[in-house]
N, C-alpha and C positions, 0 to 999 in steps of 0.2 A: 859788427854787432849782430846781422843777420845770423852769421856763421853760428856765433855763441849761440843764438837763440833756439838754431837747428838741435845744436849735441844738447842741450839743457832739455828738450823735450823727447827725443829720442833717449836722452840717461833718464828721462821721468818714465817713458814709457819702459823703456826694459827694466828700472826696479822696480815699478808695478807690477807687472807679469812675473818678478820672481819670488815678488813678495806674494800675489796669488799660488802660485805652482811651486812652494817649496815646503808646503807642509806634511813634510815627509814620514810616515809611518809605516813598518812592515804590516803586514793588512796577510799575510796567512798565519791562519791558527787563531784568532781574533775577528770575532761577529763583527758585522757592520753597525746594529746599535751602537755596541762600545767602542767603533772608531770613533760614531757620530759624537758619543760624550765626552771622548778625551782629546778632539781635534780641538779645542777653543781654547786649548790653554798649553800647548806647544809653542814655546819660544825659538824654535829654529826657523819660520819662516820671518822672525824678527833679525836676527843673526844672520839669514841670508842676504835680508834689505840690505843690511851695515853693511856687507860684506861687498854688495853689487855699488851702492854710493862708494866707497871707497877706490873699489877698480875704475879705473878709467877704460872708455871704448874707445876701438878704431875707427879711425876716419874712411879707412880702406875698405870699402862696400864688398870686394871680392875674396880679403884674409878675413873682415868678419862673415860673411857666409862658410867659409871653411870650417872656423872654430865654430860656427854655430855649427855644421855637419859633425864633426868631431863631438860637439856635444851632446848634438841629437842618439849619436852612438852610444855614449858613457849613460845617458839616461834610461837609453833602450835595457843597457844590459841590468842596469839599478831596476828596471819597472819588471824585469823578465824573475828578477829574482825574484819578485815579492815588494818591492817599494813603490808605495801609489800617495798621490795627493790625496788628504782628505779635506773636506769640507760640509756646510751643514747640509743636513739632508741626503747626507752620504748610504743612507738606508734605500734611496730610494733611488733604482734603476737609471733614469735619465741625469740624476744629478751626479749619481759615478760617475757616466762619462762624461758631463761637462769636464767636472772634477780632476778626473784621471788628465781631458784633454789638457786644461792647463798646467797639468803638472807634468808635462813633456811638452810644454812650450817656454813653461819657467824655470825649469830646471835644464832645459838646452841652453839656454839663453848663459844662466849662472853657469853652469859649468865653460861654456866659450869664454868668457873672463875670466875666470881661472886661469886656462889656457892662456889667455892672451898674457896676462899676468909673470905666465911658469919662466918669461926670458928676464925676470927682475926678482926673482928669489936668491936671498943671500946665504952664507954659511951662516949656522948658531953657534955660539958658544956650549956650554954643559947647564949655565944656567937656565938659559931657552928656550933647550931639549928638555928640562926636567918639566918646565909651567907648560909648554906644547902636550908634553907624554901624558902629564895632569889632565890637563885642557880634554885630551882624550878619551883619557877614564872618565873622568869626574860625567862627559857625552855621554859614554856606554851604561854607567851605572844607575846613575841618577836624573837624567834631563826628561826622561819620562817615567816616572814611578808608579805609574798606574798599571802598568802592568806586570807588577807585584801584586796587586789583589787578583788578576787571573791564576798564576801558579807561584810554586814555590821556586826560592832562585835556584836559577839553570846558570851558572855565566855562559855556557857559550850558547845558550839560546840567546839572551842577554844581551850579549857580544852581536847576534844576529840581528835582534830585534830593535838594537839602539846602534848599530853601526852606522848611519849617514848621521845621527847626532853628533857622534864622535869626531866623524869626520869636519863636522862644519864647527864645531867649537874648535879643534886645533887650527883651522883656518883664521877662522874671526881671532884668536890670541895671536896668532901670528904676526897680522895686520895690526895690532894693536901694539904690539910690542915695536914694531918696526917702524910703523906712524909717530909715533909717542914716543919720545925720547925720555930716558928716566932722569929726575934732578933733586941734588941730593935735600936728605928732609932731615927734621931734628927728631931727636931719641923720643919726646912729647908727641911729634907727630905717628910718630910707626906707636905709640902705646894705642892710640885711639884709632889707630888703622886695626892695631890688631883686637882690641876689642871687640869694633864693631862688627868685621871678618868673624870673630868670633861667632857673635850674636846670630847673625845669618846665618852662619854653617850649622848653627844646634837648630835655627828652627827648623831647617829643612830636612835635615836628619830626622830629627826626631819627628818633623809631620809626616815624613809617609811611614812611618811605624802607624799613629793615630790613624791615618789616609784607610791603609792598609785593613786594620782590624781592631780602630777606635779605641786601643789601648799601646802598653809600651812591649808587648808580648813578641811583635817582630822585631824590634829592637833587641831585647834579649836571649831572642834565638838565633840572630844574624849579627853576631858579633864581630867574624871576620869581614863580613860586606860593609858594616859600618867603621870598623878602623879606616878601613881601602877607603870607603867614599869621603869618611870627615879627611883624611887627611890630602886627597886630593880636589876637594873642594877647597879649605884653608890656600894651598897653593894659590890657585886659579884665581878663586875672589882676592884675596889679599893684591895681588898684581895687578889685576884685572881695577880697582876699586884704585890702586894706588896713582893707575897712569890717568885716569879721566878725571880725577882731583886735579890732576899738573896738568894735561889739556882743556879743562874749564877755568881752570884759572892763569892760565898763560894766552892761551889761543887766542888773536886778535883777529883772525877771520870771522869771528861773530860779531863785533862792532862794523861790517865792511858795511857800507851804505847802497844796499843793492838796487839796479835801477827795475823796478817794479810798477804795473798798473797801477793807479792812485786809487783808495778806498774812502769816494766820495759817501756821506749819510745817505743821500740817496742811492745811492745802489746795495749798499751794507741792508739798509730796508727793503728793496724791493727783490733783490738777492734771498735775504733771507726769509722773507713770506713765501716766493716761487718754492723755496727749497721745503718748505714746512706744508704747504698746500697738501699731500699725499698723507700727512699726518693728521690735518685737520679734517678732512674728508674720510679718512678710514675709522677716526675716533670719536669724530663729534655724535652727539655734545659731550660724550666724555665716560671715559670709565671709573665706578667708582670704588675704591677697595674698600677694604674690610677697616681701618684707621680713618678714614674719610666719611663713608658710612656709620660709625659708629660716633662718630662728633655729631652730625647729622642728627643721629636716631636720639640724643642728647639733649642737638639743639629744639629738634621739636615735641619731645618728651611723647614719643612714639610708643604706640603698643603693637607689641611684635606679633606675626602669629604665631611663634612657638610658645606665647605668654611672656613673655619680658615686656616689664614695663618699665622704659629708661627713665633715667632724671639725671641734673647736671653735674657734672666730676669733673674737675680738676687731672684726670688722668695723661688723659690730652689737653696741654695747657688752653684755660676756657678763653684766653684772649683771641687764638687761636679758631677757637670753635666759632666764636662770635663773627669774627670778621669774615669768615668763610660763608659759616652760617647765614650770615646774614645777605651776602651776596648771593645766594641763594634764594633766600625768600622774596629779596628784590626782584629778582627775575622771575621767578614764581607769580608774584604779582603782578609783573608788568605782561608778561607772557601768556600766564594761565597755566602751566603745566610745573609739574616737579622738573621735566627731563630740559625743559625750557630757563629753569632756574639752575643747573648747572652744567648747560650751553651758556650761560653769562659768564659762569665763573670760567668755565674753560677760556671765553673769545678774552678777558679780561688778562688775564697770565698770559695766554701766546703775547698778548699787544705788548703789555710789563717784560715779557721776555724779551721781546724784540730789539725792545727800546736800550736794554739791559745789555743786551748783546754789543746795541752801537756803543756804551759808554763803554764795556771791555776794551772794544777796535781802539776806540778813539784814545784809552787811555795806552796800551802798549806801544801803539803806533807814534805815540806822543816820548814815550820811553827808549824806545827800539828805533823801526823802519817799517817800510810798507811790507816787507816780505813778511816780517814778525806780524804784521797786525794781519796779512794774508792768511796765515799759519792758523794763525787766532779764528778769526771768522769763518774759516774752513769746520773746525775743531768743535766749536761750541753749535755751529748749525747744522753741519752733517750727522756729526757724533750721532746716532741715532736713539741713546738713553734719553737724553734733553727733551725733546718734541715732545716724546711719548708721554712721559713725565707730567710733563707741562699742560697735555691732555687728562692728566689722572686726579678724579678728584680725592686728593689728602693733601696733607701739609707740607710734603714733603718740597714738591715743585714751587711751592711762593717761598717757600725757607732759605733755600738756595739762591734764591733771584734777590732777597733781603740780604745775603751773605753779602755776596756778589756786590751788592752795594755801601753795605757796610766796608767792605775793604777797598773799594774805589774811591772812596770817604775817606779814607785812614790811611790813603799811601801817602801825603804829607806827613803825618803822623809818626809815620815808618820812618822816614827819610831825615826825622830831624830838622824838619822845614819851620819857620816858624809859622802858626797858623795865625788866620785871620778870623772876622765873627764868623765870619757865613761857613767858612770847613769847619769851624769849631760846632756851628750848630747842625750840619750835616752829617758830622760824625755822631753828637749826641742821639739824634734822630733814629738813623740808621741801627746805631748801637744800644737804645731802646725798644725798637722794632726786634729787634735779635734776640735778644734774654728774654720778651716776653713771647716771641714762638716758639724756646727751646728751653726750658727754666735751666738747663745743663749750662748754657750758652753764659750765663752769671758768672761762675767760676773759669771759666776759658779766658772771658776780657779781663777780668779780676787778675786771676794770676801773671798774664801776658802785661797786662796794667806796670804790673810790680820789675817785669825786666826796663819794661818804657822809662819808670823811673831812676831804674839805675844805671843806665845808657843814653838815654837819651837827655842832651843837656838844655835844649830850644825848647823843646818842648813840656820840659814836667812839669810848668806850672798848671798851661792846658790842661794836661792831663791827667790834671790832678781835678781837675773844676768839671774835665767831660767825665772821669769817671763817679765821681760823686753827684753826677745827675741822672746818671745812669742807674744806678743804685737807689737812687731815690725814689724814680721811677720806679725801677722792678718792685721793691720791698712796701711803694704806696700801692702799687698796684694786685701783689699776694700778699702783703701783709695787713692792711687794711681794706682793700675793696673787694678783693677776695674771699673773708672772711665775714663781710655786711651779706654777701652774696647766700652763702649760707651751701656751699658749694661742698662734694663729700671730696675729699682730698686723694691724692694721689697714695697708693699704698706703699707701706715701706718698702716691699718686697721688690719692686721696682729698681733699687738700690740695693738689693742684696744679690741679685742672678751669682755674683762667682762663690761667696760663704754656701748660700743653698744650695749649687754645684756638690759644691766640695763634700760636705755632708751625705749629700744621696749619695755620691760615687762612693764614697768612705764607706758607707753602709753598704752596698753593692757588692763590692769589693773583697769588705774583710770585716762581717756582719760580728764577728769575733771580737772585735776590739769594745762592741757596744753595750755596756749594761743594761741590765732592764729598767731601770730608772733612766737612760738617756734616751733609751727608745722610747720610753712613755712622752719623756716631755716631747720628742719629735714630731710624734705621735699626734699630741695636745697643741702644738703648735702648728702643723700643718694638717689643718683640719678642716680648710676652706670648701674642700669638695668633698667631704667624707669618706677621706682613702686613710687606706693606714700607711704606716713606710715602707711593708713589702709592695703595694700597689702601686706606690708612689717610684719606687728603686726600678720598676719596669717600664712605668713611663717615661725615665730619666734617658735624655739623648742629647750626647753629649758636645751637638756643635747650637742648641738652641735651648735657652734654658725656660723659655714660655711653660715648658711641661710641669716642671716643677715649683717656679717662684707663684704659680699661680696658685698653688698648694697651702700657700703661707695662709693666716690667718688677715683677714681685711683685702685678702683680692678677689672675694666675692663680692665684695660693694663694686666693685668693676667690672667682672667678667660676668656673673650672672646677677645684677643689680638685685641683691636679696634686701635690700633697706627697703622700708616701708616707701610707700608712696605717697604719701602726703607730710608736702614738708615739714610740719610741726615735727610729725610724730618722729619722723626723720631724723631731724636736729636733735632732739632727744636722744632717740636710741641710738648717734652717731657717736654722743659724747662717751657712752659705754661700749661701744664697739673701740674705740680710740683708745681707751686704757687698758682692752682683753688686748689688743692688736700689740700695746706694746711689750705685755705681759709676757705673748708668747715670743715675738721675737727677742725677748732676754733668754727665754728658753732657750730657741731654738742656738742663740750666738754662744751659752754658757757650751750646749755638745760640742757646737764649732773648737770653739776653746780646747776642747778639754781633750780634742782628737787633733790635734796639730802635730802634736809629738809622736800620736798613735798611728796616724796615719798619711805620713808626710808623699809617698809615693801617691797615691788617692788624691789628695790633696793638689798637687805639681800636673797632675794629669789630666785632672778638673778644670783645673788656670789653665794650662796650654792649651787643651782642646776647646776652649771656647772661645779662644782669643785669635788662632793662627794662623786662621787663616785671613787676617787681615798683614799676615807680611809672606805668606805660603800661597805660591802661584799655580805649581804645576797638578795639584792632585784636584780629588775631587771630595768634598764632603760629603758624608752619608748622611747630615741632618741639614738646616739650612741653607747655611753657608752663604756661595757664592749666588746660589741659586734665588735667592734673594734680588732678583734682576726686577721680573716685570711686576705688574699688579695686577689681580684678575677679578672682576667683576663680581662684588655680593650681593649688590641691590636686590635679588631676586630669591635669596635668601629665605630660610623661616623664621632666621634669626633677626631679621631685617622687615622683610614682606610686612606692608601697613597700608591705610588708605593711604599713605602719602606719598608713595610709591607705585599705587596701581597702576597708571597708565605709563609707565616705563618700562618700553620692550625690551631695553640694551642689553647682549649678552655680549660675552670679548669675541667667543665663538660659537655662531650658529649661522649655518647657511642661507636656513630657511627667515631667518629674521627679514622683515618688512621692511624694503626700500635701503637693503645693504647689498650694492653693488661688487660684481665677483671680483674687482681691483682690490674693495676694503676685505671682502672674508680672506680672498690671498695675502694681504700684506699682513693681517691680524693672526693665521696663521703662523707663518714663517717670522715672526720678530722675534718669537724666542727662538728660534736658530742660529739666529744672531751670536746666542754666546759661545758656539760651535766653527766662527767664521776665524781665519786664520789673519792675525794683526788684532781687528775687532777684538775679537774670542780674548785676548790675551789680558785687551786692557780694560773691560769689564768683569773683569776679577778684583776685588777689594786689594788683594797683593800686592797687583802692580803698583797699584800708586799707593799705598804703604812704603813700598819698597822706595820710591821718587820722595816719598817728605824726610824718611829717616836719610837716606843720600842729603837731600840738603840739609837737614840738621849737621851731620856728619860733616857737611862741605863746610858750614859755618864754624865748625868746632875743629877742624883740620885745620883751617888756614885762622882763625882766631876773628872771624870778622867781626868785631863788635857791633859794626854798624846794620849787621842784618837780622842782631839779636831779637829785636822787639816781632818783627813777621814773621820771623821762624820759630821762636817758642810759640806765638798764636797760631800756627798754623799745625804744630808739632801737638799742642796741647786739645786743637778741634777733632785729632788723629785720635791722640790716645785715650780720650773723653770715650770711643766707642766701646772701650776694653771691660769697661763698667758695665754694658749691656747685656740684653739678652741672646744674642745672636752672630757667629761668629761668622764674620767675613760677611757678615749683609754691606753688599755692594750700596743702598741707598744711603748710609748712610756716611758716604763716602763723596756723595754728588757734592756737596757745598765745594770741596777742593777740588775735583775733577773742574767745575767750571771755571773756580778762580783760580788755578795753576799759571795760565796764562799772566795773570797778573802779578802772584806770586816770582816766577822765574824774570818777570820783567824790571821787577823793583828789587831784586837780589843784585850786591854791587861787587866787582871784581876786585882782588887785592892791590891794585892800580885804584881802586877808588872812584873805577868807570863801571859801566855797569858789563854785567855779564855777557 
């Protein structure tokens, strides 16, 4: 046992160090800023990990120093050419060489397993050779496409610039192929393999066209580089996708019962406050954004100094606003300070977290094994998004923590268990708390409701009784208390971001197709800020559609509260504001309409580019996007600034701030470098884990599992709920699944009818 426990942490320590030191990019001819912004979303130092867990190491201390010397050599000559690790902060002198150091420590290491490896390589067939040759290309071409918006294609710069990608994807398929034995599937199964194969190869294709020059214009000037990539991408995913279907669903090495440290409540808690201290200390009492602050400025009907005078909206749901709010003015009172009243709310959510976290543990652990619930609590308290989060005052961080228990409530539910009163009334609960912090959240349990009924057979009387109180809830609560309230409503526009896309880029585009009567009414319709549609056509950007839906008519009662300020008069001129609002969006949907036919390329290009990058990993967006990471501090705002605020120093960054210790300005620095860190970097991208719930949809719909119907359409349907929005590949709004994943993959059950 000893022995094993020796190689488990020496194989932990060398795929750490390769998974540090393998994020390999050619680094001449390309600045160090844009190493630093395309290192976080390189997938080969992910492919390198697989590839180092997969090799086994020798026991023989003096043939692994050889191949480690041997390696040291192969990396020398790789570093002499121009191939260096990057990492964040790559701009900056001392952190090259951290940088550089580990990636001649990590990449020695990888390549000696290779090595050690090279006495168990087999002969290929032609089939082999063709998904290896793919493997190849598909490395050279496409695994970094960012550097297509530096120059025009070169291949054999290309060829230069992306050769250790190449390199290491023909490895890792290798492996993959020779691990994984293939078993034959039915004609049903290969239709949905090749769809979905489909699906993936067009987004990716076609996002670094968008990546590239925010339209389809490299795409149809690179027509040869796009046949070569689609169809050695097709190769590769299709294989690639087909064998880890038949090793997730055969491999019984993930039921093995490993013998693991026991994760007592107490230590899960004291574990995880140790690990959160550096967060609470650099953030307290807390940062507030610009969606957080503006509930705020709402709840206390603030007058701003730029002249805004807020009143209450329904924008951000006011259930929301309230219970925030109001933990706020608790603390306020009890305190004496504004900054004292959201230090309550922050210390309130860490404790809700915490506690949130042990139910995750205790629930996989209860599913799985200690190693699983290991993994778990590693995951959700290192993760370094969460803490931060959890310190940030908006809705985001209690939302997630409500998710989170809303589906630790419901995985009887899932399971087809029969419930009793108490889950039955924990779920209603939970699932009330949900739809009224998210009004989207109605439609998610709604629709997923309706698979529950026709799957699940224990349960649909339940669920028929928990969703109809749910409902009842929500609709007593916006449909009548809501309305007593006298609250100005959420604007349509809100629910338009993809049609009013579409329209600007149309006009943009091909101004030609427009008549002067369509342009009038666009005109007439978005005329909330008083732009016309050529003014409007220049603000238009294409991965964030705030620019434009704000345009609409009725998003001025939200963004610059233009409604009178006394409620009477209010309520009155709200009811004519409400029948102009809807007036013009018939306008505005009639152009929509009437340019479908006219302008179907505009159209197609407007939808994908708002949407893709929540399944598109590698590039980088030139409007929100990914970037869409942290939240930076408004309170101090003109748009904010009020007595209510005066004595709150808090900036995210400022040196000179009073009684901010140079541990918290360093750490509050350097967190957004984070998305620049290689592993990290990858899975703080909205993609990744788009990529992970369409896989398990795909898993459940491949092998037919009816029983995992009900969690995977809700979880499918809380994914696709974002595409509606304004904001493409905003990473937040992604949190609710990143935390419950763990749970999800845990109540997923194998075609054995065990769990996965």
């Amino acid at each position: 046992m000893e022995k094993i426990n020796k190689y488990v942490l020496s194989k932990l320590f060398i795929v750490i160090l390769v998974a540090l030191g393998t994020n390999l990019f050619y680094t001449r001819g390309i600045n160090v800023e844009q190493l630093n912004d395309f290192s976080g979303t390189s997938i080969i130092p992910i492919l390198a990990m697989v590839i180092s867990i997969l090799l086994p190491i020798t026991n023989n201390i003096r043939l692994f120093m050889k191949q480690f010397l041997i390696g040291l050599v192969i990396t020398g000559v790789f570093f002499y050419l121009g191939y260096h690790n990057v990492g964040p902060n790559y701009s900056v002198v001392e952190a090259r060489y951290i940088w550089n150091g580990l990636g001649i420590i990590g990449s020695s290491l990888f390549f000696a397993q290779l090595i050690n490896e090279c006495k168990n390589i087999r002969m290929i067939n032609w089939q082999t050779g063709l998904v290896l040759a793919s493997a190849f290309g598909m490395g050279v071409l496409i695994d970094k496409p960012q550097v297509y918006m530096l120059a025009p294609i070169d291949y054999i710069f290309t060829l230069k610039l992306n050769l250790i990608d190449g390199l290491i994807w023909l490895i890792f398929m290798y492996l993959i192929l020779v691990k994984i034995k293939p078993q034959p599937i039915k004609i049903i199964q290969k239709i949905v393999l090749v769809i979905f194969t489909i699906l993936v190869t067009s987004v990716y294709v076609i996002g670094i066209s968008i990546d590239v020059s925010g339209d389809l214009i490299f795409l149809q000037t690179h027509k040869k580089f796009y046949v070569i990539a689609t169809i050695l991408m097709l190769i590769v995913l299709y294989t690639l996708i087909e064998r880890l279907l038949i090793f997730l669903s055969h491999n019984k090495s993930v039921d093995h019962d490993f013998k693991f440290s026991k994760l007592t409540y107490k230590k899960i808690l004291i574990i995880n406050f140790l690990l959160w201290i550096p967060y609470i200390l650099s953030y307290f009492p807390g940062t507030v954004g610009f969606d957080g602050m503006n509930q705020l400025a709402e709840f206390f009907i603030i007058h701003a100094q730029d002249g805004t005078q807020y009143y209450p909206t329904n924008h951000q749901p006011w259930f929301t606003t309230l219970v925030m709010g109001g933990v706020v003015k608790f603390g306020k009172h009890i305190f004496g300070t504004f900054a004292a009243g959201i230090g309550t709310y922050s210390v309130l959510v860490i404790v809700f977290a915490m506690f949130t976290n042990l139910a995750i543990v205790k629930l996989v652990i209860s599913k799985k094994n200690d190693l699983w619930g290991w993994a778990t609590f590693i995951f959700i308290t290192i993760f370094p998004i969460f803490p931060y989060w959890y310190m940030t005052f908006d809705k985001t961080g209690l939302f997630i923590l409500i998710f989170a228990w809303f589906m630790i409530s419901s995985v009887p539910m899932f399971e087809d268990d029969k419930l009793n009163t108490v889950q039955i009334i924990k779920i209603i609960f939970w699932g009330s708390l949900l739809v009224l912090f998210r009004n989207d959240m109605i439609y998610v349990v709604f629709m997923s409701s309706i698979i529950g009924f026709i799957f699940n057979k224990n349960t649909r009387k339940h669920l028929f009784w928990i969703l109809l109180m749910i409902s009842f809830i929500y609709l007593g609560w916006n449909k009548v208390l809501i309305k007593s309230m006298d609250l100005v409503p959420s604007p349509q526009a809100e629910m338009l971001s993809i049609p009013i896309q579409q329209v600007i880029r149309s006009y943009r585009e091909t101004p030609e197709v427009f008549s002067k009567n369509e342009i009038k009414k666009v005109n007439t319709a978005m005329s909330a800020l008083d732009l016309n549609l050529n003014q409007i056509s220049k603000e238009y950007n294409y991965g964030l559609a705030d620019n434009t839906k704000s345009q609409l008519t009725g998003s001025e009662w939200v963004w610059q509260y233009s409604l009178p300020k006394n409620d009477r008069k209010r309520q009155v001129t709200l009811q004519t504001q409400l029948k102009k609002e809807n007036k013009h969006v018939n306008l505005l949907m009639s152009v929509w309409k009437n340019n479908l036919t006219q302008s179907p390329l505009s159209y197609f290009t407007a939808t994908f580019s708002n949407v893709y990058h929540y399944m598109y990993i590698f590039g980088i967006n030139h409007g929100n996007g990914y970037r869409l990471t942290w939240n930076g501090n408004v309170v101090n705002s003109k748009h904010f600034k009020s007595n209510l605020v005066h004595s709150y120093d808090y900036e995210l960054i400022n040196e000179k701030q009073s009684g901010l210790t140079s541990f918290a300005t360093t750490m509050r620095k350097n967190m957004g470098e984070l998305i620049h860190a290689p592993i990290i970097g990858f899975f703080m991208v909205a993609g990744s884990w788009g990529l992970i719930i369409l896989f398990i949809l795909l898993d459940s719909v491949f092998w037919w599992k009816k029983q995992n119907a009900f969690i995977v359409i809700l979880v499918t349907l809380v994914f696709l709920v974002n595409f509606a929005g304004p904001v493409d590949g905003g990473l937040r709004y992604i949190f609710p699944l990143m935390l419950t994943m763990p749970i999800i993959l845990s109540t997923l059950k194998r075609n054995n009818k065990k769990y996965i």
